[in-house]
KEKE-465264 format. One line per field, with one value per residue: residue in one letter; x, y, z of N, C-alpha, C, CB in turn; residue number from 1. Coordinates in steps of 0.05 Angstrom, whole numbers. Atoms other than C-alpha are relative to their C-alpha. Glycine has a CB too. Layout:
% KEKE-465264
r c(A,...) .
nxx c(X,...) .
nyy c(Y,...) .
nzz c(Z,...) .
caxx c(X,...) .
cayy c(Y,...) .
cazz c(Z,...) .
cxx c(X,...) .
cyy c(Y,...) .
czz c(Z,...) .
cbxx c(X,...) .
cbyy c(Y,...) .
cbzz c(Z,...) .
k c(NUM,...) .
This chain:
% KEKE-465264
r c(X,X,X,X,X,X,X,X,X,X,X,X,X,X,X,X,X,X,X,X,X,X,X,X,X,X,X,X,X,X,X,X,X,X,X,X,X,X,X,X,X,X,X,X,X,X,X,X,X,X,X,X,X,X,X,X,X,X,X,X,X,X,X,X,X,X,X,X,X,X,X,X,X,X,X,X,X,X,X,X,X,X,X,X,X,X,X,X,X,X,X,X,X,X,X,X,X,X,X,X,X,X,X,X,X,X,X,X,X,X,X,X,X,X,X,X,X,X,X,X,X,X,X,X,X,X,X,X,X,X,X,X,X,X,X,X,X,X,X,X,X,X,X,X,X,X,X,X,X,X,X,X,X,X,X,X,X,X,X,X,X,X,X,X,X,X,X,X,X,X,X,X,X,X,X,X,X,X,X,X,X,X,X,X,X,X,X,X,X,X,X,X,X,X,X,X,X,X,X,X,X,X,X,X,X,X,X,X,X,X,X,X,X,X,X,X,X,X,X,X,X,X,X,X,X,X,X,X,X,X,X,X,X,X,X,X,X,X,X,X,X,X,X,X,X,X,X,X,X,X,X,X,X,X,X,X,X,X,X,X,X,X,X,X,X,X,X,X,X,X,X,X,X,X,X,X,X,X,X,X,X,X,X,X,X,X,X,X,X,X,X,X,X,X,X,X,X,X,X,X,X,X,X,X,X,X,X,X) .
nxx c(4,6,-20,-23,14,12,-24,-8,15,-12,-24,2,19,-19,-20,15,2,-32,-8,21,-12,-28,14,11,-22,-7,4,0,-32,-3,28,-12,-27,2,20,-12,-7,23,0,-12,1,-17,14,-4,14,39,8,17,-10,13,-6,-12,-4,-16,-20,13,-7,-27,-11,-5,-4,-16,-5,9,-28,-18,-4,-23,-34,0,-16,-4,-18,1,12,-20,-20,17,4,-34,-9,-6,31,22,-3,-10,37,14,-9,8,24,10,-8,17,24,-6,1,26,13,-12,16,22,17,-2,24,31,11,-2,30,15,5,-2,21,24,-9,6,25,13,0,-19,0,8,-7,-28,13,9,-26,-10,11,-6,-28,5,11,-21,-20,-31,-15,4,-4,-32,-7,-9,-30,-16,5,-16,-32,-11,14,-13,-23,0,7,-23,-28,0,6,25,-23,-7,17,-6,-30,-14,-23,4,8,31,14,16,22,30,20,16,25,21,4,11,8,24,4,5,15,20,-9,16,30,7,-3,30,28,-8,-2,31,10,-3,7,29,-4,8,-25,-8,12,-13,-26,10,7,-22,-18,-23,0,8,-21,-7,17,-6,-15,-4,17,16,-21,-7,23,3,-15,5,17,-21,-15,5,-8,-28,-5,20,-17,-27,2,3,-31,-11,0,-1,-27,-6,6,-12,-22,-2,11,-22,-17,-28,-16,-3,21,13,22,-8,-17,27,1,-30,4,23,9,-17,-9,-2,10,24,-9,-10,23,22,-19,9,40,-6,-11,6,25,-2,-5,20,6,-11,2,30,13,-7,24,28,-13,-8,31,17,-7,0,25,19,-12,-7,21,11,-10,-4,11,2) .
nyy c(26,1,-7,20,22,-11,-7,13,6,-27,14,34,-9,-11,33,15,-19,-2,25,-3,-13,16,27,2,-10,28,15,-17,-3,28,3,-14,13,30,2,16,37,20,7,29,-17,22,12,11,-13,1,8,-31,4,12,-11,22,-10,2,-17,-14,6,9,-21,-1,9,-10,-21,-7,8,-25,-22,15,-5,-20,2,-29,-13,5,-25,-24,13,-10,-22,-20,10,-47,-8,-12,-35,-21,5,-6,-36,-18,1,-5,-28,-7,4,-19,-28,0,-4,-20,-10,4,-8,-31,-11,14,-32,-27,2,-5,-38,-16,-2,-4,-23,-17,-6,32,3,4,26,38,7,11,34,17,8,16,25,16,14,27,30,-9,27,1,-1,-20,-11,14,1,-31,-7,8,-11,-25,-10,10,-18,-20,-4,0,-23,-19,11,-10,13,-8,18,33,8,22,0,12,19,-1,-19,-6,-28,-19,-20,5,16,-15,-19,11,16,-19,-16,9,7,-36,-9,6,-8,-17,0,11,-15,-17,14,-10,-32,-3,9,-11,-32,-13,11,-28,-13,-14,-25,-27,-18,-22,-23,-19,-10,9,-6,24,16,0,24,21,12,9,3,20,19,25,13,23,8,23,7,-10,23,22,4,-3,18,7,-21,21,23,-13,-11,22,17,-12,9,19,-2,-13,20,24,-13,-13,18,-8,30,0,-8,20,5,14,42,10,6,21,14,6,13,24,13,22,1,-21,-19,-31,-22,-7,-15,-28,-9,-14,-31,-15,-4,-4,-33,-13,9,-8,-31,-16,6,-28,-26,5,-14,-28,-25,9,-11,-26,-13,6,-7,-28,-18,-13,-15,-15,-21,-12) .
nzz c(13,21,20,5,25,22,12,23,27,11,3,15,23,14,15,22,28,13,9,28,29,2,10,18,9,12,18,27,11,10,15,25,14,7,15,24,8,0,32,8,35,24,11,24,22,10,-17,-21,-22,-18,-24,-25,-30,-14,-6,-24,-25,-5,8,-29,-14,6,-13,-29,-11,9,-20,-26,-5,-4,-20,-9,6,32,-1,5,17,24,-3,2,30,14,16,-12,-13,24,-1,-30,-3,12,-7,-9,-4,12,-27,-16,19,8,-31,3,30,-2,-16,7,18,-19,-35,13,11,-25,-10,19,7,-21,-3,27,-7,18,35,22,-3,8,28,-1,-8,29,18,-14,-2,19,-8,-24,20,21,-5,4,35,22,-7,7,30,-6,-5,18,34,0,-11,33,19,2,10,33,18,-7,-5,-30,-10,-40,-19,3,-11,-5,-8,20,-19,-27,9,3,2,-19,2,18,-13,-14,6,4,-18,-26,4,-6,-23,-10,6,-16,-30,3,7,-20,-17,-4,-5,-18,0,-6,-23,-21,4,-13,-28,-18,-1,20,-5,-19,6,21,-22,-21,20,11,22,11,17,-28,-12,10,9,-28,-17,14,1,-29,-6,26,9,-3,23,24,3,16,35,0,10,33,16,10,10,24,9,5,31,14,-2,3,12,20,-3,20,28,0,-15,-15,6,-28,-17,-19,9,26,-10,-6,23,4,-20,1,25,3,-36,-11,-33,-8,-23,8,10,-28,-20,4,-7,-30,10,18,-15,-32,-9,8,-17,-24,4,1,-25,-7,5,-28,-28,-8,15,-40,-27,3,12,-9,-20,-10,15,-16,-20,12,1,23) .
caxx c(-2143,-2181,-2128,-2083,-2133,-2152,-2073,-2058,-2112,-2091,-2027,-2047,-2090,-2038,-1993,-2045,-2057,-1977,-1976,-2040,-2013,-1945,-1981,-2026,-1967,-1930,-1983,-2003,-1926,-1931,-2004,-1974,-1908,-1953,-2012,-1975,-1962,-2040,-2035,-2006,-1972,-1933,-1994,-1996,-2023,-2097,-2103,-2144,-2105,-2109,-2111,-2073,-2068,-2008,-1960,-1995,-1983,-1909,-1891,-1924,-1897,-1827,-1838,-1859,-1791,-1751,-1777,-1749,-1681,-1697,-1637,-1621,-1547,-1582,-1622,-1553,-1516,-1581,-1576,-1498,-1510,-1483,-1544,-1593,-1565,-1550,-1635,-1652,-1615,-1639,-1707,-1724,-1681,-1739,-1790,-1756,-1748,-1828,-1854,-1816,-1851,-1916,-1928,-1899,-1940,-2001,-2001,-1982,-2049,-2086,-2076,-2078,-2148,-2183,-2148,-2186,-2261,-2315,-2336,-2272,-2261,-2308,-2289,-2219,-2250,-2286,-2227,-2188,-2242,-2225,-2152,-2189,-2214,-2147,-2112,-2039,-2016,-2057,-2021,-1949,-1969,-1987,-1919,-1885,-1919,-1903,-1829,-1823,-1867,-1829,-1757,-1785,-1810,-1765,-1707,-1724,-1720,-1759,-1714,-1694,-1737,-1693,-1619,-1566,-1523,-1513,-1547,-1618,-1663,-1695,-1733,-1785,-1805,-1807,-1851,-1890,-1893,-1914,-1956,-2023,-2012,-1998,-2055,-2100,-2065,-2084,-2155,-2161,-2125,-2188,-2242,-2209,-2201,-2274,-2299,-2274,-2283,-2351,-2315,-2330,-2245,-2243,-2295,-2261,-2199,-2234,-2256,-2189,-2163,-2119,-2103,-2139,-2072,-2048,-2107,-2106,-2039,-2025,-2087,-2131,-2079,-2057,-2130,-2136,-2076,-2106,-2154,-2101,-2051,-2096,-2103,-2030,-2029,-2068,-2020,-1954,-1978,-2003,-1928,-1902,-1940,-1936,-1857,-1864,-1899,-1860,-1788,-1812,-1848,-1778,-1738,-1692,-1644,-1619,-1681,-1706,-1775,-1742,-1701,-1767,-1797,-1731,-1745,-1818,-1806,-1731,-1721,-1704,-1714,-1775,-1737,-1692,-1763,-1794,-1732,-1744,-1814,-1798,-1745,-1778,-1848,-1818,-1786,-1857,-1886,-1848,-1854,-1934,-1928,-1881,-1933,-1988,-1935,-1916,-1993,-2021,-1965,-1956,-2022,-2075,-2044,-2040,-2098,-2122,-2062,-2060,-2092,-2125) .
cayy c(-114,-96,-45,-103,-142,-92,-73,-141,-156,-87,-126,-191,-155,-116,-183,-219,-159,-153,-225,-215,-167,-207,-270,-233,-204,-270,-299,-242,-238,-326,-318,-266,-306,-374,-341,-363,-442,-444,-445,-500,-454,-520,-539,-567,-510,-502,-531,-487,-465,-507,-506,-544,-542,-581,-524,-481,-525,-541,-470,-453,-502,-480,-410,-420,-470,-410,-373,-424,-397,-330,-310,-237,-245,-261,-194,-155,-195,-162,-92,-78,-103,-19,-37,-38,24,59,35,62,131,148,123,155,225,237,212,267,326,308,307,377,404,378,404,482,472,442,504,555,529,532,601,627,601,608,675,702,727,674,682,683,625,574,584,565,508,482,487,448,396,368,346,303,251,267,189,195,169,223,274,237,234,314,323,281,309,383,376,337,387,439,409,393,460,501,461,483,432,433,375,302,260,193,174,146,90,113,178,197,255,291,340,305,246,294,338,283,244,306,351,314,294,375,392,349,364,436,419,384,436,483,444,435,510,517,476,507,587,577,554,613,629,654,700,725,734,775,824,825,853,801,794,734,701,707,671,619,600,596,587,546,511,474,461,423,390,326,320,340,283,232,251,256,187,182,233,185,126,167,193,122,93,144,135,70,76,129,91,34,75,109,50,85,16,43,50,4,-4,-35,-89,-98,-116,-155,-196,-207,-230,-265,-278,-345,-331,-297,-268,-211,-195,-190,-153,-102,-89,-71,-27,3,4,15,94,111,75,100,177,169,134,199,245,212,220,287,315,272,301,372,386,337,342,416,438,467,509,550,621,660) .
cazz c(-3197,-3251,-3280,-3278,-3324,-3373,-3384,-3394,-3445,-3476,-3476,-3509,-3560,-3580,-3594,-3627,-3681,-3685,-3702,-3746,-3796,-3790,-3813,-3859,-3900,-3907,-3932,-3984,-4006,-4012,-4056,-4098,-4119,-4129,-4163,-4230,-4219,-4221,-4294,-4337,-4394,-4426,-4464,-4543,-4600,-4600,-4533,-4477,-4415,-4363,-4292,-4236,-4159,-4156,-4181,-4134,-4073,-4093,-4104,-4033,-4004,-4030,-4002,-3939,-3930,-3959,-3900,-3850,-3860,-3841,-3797,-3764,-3801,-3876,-3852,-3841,-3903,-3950,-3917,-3924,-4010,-4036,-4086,-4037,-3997,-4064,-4074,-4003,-4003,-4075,-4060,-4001,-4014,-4070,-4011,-3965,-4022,-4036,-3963,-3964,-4022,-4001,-3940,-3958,-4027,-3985,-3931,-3979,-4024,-3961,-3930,-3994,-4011,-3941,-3936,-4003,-3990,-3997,-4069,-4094,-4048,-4071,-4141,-4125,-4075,-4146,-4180,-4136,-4123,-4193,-4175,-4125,-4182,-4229,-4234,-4231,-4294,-4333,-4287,-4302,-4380,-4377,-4351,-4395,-4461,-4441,-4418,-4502,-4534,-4511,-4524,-4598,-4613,-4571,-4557,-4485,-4430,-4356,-4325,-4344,-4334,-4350,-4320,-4349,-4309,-4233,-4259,-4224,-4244,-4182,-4204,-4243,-4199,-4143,-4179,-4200,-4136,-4091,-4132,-4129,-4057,-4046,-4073,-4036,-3967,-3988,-4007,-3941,-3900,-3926,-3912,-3842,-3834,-3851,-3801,-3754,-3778,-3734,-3672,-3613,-3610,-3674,-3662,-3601,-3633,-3685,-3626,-3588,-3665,-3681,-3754,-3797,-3825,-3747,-3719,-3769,-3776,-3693,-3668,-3715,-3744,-3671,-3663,-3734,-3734,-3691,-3758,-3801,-3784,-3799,-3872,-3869,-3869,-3933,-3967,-3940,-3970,-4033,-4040,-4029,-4086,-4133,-4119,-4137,-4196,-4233,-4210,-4247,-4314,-4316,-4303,-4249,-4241,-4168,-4139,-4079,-4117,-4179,-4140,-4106,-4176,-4200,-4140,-4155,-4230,-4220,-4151,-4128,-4060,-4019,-3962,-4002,-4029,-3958,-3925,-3986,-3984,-3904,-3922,-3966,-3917,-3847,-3848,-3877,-3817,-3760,-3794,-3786,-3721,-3699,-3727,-3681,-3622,-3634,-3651,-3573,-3542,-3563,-3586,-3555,-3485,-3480,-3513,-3447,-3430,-3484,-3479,-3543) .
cxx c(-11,14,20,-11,-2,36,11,-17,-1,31,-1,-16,17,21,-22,-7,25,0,-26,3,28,-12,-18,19,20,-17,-14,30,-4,-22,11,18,-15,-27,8,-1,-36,-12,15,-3,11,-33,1,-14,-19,-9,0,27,-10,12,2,7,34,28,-4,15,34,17,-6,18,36,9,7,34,16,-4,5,31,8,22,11,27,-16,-22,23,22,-25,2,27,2,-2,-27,-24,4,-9,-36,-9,5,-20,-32,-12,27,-16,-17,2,-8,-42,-14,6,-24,-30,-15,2,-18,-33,-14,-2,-36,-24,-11,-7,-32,-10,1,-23,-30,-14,-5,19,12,-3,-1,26,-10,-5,21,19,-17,-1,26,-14,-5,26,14,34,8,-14,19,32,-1,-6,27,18,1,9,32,3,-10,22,39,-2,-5,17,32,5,-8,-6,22,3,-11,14,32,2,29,-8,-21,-33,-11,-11,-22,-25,-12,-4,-32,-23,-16,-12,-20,-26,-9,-1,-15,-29,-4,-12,-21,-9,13,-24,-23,2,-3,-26,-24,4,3,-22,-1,-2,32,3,-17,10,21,1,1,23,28,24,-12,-3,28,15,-10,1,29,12,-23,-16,16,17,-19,-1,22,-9,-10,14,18,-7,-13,24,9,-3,31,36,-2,-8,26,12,-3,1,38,-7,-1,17,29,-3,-15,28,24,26,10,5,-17,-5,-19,6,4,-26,-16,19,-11,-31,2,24,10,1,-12,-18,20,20,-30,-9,17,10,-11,7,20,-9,-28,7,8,-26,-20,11,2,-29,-1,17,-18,-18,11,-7,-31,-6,19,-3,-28,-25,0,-11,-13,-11,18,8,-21,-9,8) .
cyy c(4,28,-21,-12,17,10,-27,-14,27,-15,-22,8,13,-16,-7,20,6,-20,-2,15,-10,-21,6,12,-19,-8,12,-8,-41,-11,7,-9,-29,3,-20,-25,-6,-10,-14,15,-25,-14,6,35,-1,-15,28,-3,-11,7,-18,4,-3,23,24,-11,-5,32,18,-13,10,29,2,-23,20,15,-9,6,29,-11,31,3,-3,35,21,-3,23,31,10,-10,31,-7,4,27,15,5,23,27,11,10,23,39,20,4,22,31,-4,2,33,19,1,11,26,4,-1,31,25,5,11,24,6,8,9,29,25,4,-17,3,-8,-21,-23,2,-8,-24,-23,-2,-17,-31,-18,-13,-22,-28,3,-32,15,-3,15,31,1,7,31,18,-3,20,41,1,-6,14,25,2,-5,26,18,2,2,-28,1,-13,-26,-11,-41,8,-21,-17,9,21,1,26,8,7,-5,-22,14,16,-22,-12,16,28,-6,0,34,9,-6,3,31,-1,-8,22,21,-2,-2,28,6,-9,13,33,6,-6,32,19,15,15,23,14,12,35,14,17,-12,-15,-35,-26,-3,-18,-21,-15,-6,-14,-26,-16,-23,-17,-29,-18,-32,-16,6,-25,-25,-12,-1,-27,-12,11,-15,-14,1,4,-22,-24,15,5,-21,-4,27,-12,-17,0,6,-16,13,-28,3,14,-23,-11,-29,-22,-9,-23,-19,-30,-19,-17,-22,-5,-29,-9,24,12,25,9,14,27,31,11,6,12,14,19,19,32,10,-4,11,27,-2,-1,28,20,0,17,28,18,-14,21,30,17,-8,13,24,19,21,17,22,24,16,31) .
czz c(-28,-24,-8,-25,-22,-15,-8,-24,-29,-18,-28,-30,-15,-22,-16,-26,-9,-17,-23,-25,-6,-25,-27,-27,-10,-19,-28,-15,-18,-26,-29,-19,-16,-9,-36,0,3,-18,-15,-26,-17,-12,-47,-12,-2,21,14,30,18,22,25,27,-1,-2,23,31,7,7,28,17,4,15,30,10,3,33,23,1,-2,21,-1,-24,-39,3,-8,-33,-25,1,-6,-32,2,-13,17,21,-16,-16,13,-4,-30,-2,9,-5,-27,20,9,-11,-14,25,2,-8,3,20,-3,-28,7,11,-19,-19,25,7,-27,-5,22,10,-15,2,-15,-24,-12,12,-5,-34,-2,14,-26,-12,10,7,-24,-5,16,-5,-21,11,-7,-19,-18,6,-12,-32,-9,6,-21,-32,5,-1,-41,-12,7,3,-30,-7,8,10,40,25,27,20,-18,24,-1,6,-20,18,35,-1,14,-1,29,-5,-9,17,30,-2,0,23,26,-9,5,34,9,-4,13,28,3,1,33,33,3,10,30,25,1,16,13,6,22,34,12,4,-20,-8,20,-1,-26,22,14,-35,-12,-32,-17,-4,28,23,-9,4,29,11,-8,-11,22,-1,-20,-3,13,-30,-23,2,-17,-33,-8,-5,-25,-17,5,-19,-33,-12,-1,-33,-22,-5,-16,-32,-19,2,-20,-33,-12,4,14,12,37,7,18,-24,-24,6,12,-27,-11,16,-9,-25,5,23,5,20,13,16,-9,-9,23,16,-23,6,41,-1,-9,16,22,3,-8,24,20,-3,22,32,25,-4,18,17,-4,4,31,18,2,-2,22,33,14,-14,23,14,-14,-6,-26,13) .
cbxx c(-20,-28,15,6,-34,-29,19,13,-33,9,5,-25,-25,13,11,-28,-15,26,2,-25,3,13,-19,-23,10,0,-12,-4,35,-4,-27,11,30,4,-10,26,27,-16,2,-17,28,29,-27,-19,4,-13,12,-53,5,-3,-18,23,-18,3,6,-36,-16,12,-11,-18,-13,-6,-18,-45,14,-17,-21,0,19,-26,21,9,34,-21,-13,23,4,-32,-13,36,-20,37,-10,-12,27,31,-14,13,50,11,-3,-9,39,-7,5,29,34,-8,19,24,6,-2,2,35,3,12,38,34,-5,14,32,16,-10,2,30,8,-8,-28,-4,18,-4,-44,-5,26,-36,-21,16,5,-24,-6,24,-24,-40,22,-9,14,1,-36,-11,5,-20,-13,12,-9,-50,-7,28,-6,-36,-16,19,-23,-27,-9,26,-27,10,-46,-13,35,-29,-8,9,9,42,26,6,-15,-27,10,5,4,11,15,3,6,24,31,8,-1,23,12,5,-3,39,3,-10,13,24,-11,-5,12,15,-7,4,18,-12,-32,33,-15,21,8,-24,6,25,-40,-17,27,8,17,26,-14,17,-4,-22,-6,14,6,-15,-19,15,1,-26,-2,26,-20,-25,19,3,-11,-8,12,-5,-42,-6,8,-19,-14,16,-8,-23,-20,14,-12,-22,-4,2,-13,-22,-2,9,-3,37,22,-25,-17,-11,20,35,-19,0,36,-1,-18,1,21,-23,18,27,-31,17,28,-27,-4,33,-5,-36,3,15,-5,-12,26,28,-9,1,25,-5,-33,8,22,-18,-5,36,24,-31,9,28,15,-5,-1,24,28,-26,-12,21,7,14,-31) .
cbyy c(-17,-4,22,-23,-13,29,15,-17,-5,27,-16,-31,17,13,-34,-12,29,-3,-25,11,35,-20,-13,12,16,-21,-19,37,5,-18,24,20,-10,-24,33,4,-25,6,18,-34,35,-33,8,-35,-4,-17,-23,-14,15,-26,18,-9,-22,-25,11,-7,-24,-20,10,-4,-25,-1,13,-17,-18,23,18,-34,-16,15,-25,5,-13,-42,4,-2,-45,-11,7,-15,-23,17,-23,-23,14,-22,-29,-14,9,-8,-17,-25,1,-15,-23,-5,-6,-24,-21,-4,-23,-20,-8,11,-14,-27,14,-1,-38,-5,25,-13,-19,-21,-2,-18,26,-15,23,24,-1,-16,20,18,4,14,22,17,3,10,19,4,2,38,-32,-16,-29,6,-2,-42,-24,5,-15,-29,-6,12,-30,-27,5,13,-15,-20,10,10,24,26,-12,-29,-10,-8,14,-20,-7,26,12,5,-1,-10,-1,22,19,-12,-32,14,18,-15,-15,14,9,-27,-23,19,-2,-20,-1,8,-26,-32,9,4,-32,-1,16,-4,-19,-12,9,-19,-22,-12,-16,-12,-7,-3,-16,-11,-12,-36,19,-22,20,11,16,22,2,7,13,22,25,9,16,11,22,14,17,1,14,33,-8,-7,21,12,-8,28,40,-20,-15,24,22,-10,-17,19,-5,-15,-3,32,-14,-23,32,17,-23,25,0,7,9,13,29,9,-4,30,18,15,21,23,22,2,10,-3,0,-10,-18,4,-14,-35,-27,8,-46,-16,3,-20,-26,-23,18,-10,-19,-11,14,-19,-40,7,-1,-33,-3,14,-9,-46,-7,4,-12,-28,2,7,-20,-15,-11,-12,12,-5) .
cbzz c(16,7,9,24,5,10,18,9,13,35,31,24,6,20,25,12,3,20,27,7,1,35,25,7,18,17,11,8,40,28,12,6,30,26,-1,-4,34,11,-12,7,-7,22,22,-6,-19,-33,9,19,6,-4,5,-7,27,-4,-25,-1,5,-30,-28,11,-4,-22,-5,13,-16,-33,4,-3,-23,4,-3,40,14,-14,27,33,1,2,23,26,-25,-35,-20,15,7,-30,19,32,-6,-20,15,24,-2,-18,27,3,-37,-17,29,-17,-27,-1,24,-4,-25,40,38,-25,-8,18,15,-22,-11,28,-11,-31,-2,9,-17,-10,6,15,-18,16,15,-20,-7,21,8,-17,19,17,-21,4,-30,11,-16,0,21,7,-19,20,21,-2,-11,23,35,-14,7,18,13,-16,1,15,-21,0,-7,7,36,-2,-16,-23,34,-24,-9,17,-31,20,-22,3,-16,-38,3,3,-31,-19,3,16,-19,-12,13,-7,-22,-5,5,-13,-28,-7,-5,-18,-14,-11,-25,-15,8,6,-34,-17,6,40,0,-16,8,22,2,-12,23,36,8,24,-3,-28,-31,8,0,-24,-22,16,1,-19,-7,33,-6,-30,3,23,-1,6,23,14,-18,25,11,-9,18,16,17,4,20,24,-5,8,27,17,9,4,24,17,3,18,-18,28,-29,11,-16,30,-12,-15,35,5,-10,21,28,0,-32,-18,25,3,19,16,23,-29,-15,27,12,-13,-9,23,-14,-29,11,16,-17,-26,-3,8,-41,-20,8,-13,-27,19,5,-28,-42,19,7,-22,-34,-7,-8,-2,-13,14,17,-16,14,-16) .
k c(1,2,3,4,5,6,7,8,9,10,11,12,13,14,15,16,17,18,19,20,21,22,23,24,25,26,27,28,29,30,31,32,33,34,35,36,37,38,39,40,41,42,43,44,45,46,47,48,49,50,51,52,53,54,55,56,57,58,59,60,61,62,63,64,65,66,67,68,69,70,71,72,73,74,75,76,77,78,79,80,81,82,83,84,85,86,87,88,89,90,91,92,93,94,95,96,97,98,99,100,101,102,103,104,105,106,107,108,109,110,111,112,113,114,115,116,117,118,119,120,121,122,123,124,125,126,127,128,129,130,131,132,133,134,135,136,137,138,139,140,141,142,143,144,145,146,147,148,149,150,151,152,153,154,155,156,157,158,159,160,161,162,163,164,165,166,167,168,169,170,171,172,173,174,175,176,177,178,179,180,181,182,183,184,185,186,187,188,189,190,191,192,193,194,195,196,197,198,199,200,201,202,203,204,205,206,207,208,209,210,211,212,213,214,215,216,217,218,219,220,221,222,223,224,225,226,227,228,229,230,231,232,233,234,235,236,237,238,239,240,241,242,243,244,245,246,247,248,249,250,251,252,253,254,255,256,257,258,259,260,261,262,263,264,265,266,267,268,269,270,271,272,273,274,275,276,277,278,279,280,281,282,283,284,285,286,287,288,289,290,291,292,293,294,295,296,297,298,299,300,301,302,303,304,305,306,307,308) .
């Protein structure tokens, strides 16, 4: 009886927080579009801006109709436009080639440092703990000013960094969009790693002679990875907006992000904005919620059947 109760209030709690980030998401998206009508730009020369509900309420009220004519086929009619595929693929095959990048430059940072005897450890630690406050767009305008300095003086160029028609660069909003996040996945793989140097296994598998970079990278590495995922989420959502943000510095034209934007300034209608913005959200979302899975099942699970 009282598993019955606690699964279905498990149940109902679950719905009501579905339907709570549903609801809170509408009405962010409806705020955002109708912050504007709360200002009254048609005013005379040397008059003060003024400020009015009623464009406010008309311009909600407007939205929220708009989203009465949600319908599954105006869902499939928005997903088969080539521009928003031609969006989606170029989007997320940066996303992909930067997830890539991030976790082999992440690990490789990693071992490398925790590998290297402490002294010469925590002077790489320090050096690394100043990426951790580094904003993005100083990182982006560092990039930028090297690749032009060194096709003005040497004619020499790194990558292209703008397209031209269907044309998108790669190389540079990868770089840009996964080097910070790699660096902090590293930083955070160490810290990690160091926690757990003082656990009693990795004393014993000092004794039975197995080899530091052997223990770590099987052993301690399974362990950390519960506490490792859930910076992982940090480091998606880091890589998502740092996408977003160089797409639209760079104006790449077929990008999701952009029509996103488009949408936001000349859009008519809310629902292609909404059924971007969840394109654009949801494969980032169903990665992390795979990452959970795979880290409970493989890892949490079967922590106890694995022998040092």
């Amino acid at each position: 009886m009282n598993n019955g109760f606690w699964t279905i209030k498990k149940v109902f709690t679950k719905a009501f927080y579905t339907l709570a980030l549903i609801g809170t998401f509408l009405l962010g998206i409806a705020f955002m579009l109708s912050f504007t009508s709360i200002f009254n730009f048609n005013r005379k020369p040397g008059e003060h801006l003024a400020i009015s509900f009623e464009g406010f309420q008309l311009r909600l009220q407007t939205i929220f109709t708009q989203l009465m004519d949600f319908s599954f086929k105006s869902v499939l009619d928005f997903v088969k436009n080539p521009n928003v595929l031609d969006g989606f693929i170029n989007s997320y095959k940066v996303l992909g080639l930067s997830l890539v990048a991030i976790i082999l430059l992440g690990s490789i940072i990693g071992f490398i440092v925790i590998l290297l005897p402490i002294k010469l450890r925590r002077r790489f630690h320090q050096f690394l703990d100043y990426f951790e406050g580094l904003p993005d767009l100083l990182f982006i305008f560092i990039i930028n000013m090297l690749n032009i300095y060194l096709l003005k003086e040497f004619n020499f160029k790194i990558f292209p960094m703008y397209g031209f028609g269907s044309l998108q660069p790669v190389a540079f909003p990868v770089i840009v969009t996964s080097f910070l996040p790699a660096v902090l996945f590293g930083l955070y793989l160490i810290k990690c790693m160091e926690e757990e140097e003082v656990a009693h296994y990795v004393q014993l598998g000092y004794s039975k002679g197995l080899s530091r970079f052997y223990l770590y990278s099987v052993y301690m590495l399974r362990n950390i990875l519960p506490v490792l995922s859930l910076k992982f989420r940090v480091i998606l959502y880091m890589m998502l907006s740092n996408l977003i943000l160089v797409e639209h510095m760079y104006h790449y034209k077929t990008t999701l992000t952009n029509q996103i934007l488009d949408q936001v300034f000349r859009g008519e209608h809310v629902l292609p904005l909404i059924y971007a913005i969840i394109i654009l959200i949801l494969p980032v979302i169903i990665l992390e919620f795979l990452i959970n899975l795979i880290v409970k099942e493989t890892v949490i699970r079967k922590r106890g059947e694995f022998q040092l």
